[in-house]
C-alpha positions in Angstrom: 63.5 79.5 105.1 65.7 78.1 107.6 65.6 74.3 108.1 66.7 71.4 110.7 69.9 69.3 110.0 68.9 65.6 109.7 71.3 64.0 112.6 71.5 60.5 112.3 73.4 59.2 115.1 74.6 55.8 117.1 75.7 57.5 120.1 72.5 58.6 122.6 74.9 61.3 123.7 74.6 62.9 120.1 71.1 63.0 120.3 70.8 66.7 121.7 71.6 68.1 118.4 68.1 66.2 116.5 66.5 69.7 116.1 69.1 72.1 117.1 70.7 72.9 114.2 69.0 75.6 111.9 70.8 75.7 108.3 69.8 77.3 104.6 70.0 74.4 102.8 68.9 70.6 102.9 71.2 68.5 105.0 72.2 65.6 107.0 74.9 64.6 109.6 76.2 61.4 110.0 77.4 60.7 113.3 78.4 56.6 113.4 75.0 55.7 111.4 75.1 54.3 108.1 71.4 55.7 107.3 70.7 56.5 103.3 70.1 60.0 102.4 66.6 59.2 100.7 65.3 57.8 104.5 65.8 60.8 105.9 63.6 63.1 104.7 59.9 61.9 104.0 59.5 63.3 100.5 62.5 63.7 97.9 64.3 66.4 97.8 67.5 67.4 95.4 70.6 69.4 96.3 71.3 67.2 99.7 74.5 68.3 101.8 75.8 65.5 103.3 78.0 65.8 106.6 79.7 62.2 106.9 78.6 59.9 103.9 78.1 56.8 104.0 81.5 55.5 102.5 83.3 58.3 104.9 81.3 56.3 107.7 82.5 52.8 106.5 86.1 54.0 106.5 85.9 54.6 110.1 83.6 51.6 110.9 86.0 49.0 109.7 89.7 49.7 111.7 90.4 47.5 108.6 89.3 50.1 106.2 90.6 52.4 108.6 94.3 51.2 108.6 94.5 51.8 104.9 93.3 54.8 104.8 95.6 56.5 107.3 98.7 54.6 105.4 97.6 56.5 102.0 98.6 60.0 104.6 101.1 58.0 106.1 99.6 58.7 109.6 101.5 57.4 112.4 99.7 54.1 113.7 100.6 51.1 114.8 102.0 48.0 113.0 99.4 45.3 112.6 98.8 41.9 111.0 95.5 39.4 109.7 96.3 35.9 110.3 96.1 32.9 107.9 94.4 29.7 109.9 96.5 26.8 109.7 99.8 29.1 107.8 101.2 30.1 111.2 101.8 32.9 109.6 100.7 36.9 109.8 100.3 38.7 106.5 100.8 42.6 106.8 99.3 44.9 104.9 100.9 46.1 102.2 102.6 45.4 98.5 105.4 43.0 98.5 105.6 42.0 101.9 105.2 38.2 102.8 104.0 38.7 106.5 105.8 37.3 109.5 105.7 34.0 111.3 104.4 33.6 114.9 107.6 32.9 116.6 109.2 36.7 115.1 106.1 38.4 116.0 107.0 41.7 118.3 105.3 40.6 121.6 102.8 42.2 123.2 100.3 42.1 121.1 96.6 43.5 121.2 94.2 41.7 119.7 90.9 43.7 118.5 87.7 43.3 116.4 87.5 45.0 113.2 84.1 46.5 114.0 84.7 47.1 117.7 83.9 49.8 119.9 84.9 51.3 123.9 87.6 48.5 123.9 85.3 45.2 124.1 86.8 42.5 123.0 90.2 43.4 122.9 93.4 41.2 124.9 96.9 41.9 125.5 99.0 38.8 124.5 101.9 38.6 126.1 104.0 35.9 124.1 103.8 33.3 121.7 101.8 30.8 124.0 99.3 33.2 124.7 98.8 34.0 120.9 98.7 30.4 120.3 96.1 29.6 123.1 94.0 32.5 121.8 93.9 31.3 118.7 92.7 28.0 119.5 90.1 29.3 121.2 89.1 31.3 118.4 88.9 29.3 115.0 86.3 32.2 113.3 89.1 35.1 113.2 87.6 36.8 110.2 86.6 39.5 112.4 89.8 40.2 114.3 93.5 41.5 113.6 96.4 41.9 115.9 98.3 44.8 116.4 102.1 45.9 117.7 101.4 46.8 121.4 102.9 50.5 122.6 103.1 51.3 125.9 103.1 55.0 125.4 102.0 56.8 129.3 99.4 58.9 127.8 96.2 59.1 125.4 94.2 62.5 123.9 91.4 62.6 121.9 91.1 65.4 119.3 87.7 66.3 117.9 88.4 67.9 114.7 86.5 68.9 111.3 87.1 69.8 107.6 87.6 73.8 107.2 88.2 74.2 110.8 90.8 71.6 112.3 90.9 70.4 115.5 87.8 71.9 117.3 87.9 70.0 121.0 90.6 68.1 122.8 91.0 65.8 125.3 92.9 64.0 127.9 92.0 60.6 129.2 93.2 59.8 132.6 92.8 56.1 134.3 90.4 55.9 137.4 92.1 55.0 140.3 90.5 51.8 140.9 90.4 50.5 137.1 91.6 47.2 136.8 92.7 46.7 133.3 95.8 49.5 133.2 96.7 48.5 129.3 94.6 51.0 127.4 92.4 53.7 127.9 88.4 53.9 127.2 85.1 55.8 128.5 84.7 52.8 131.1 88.3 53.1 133.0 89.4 56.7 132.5 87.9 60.1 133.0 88.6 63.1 131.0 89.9 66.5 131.1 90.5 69.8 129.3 93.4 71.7 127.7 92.7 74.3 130.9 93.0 71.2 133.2 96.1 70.9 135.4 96.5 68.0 134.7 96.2 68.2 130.3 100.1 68.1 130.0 100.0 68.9 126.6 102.1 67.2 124.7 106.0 68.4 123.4 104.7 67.1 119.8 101.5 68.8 119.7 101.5 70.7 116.4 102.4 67.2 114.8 99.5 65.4 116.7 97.5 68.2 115.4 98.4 67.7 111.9 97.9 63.6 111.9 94.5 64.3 113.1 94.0 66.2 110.4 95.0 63.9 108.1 92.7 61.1 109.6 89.7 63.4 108.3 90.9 63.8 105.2 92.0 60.5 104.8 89.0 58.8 105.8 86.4 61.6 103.8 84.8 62.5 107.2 83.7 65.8 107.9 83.8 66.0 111.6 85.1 62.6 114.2 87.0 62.1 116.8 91.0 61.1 116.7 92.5 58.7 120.1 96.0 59.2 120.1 98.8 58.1 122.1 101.6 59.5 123.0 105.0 59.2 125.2 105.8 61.2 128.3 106.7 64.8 128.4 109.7 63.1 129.8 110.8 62.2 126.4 112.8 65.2 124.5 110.8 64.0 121.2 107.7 62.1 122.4 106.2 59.7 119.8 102.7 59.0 119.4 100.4 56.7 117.4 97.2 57.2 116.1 94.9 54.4 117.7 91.5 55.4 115.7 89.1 58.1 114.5 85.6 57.6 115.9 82.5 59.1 113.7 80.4 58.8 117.1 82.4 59.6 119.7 80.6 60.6 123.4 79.6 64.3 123.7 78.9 65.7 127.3 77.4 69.5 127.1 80.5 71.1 125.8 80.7 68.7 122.9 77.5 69.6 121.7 77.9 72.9 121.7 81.2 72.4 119.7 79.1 70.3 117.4 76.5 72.6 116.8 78.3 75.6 115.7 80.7 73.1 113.3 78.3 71.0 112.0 76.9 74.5 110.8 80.0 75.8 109.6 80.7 72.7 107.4 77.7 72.8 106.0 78.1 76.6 104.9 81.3 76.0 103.4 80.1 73.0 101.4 77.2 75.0 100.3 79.6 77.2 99.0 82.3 75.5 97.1 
């Protein structure tokens, strides 16, 4: 007997798929929520397929998290630093390497939250005296890390999944009268298609592609969302960096469609491995 996929979701646009998915076997989707399998299903059941666990979720929650995980793929993302209070200096990531003081840090800077979402929070920092005012301002920085600004022209966002790749792309294009012109989010931009005129796929696709890929799999989601940016068409080789992979990103109609035939696809092939 046919039974409904368990969505557990953050995003109210995901909500459309509670009770539209008909699979063979036990099962729940994770779609941003952090929601244990045993609360999900009102007596106990054994043989659970899980679509986004709870680890997979954290991953993507913290950019922290996040950050690592892309470097063990060596995805292409931004440089970034944490910052020591009264050390002036920035540690980086990584094995061996004793961080930088303020004064050599590549200005701008964006500073975000390390469980942030649509862009709140975030500042660009122009120079030295804006870090330095920003900090003062902000003596509890345990939940905030800095980042290598890039002023690439244009950001995509590619939906993909384990087993089938990337399932649903995306081009974000500022509104007209959107005041902060720095980065791109649901609130300032609008989006269109690959059969929009205006798409202008990228030179480097089939290498945006693949880093998107490697998000999923570098991260242990199943199905999210990868925000990319990437140079001009301009460029003969346009470079891009990966900004983030979302677990609950925004579906209009199309999405969930998308959603709903994946989500069943994933949890065929995990049925059957």
């Amino acid at each position: 007997m046919k039974k409904f996929v368990r969505i557990r979701t953050h995003n109210s646009s995901s909500r459309p798929l509670r009770g539209a998915i008909l699979v063979d076997n036990w099962a729940i989707c994770r779609l941003g929520s952090l929601t244990p399998t045993r609360e999900c299903f009102t007596t106990p059941r054994s043989n659970i397929i899980e679509v986004n666990t709870v680890d997979a979720i954290q991953n993507s929650r913290s950019k922290l998290r996040m950050k690592a995980c892309f470097a063990t793929k060596n995805v292409p993302q931004s440089e970034w630093w944490t910052y020591i209070p009264g050390q002036n200096i920035f540690p980086v990531r990584g094995e061996g390497d004793r961080g930088e003081a303020i004064a050599t840090l590549p200005f701008p800077l964006v500073v975000k939250r390390v469980f942030g979402f649509q862009g709140r929070g975030m500042e660009l920092l122009k120079n030295q005296k804006e870090l330095t005012e920003w900090l003062q301002k902000h003596r509890d920085i345990d939940g905030w890390y800095f980042e290598k600004f890039y002023n690439y022209a244009r950001e995509y966002r590619l939906h993909v999944a384990r087993y089938c790749g990337v399932i649903l792309s995306w081009r974000k294009l500022r509104t007209k009268d959107a005041e902060s012109r720095w980065f791109f989010n649901s609130l300032n931009s609008n989006w269109v298609g690959t059969e929009h005129g205006l798409f202008d796929k990228p030179k480097c696709w089939s290498a945006m592609e693949k880093a998107a890929i490697d998000c999923i799999e570098a991260t242990g989601l199943d199905i999210g969302a990868v925000d990319i940016r990437v140079q001009s068409n301009t460029q003969e080789d346009p470079k891009f960096i990966v900004c983030e992979i979302n677990s609950a990103p925004a579906l209009g109609d199309l999405g969930i469609e998308v959603y709903k035939d994946i989500i069943s696809k994933i949890i065929k092939n995990k049925a059957n491995e």
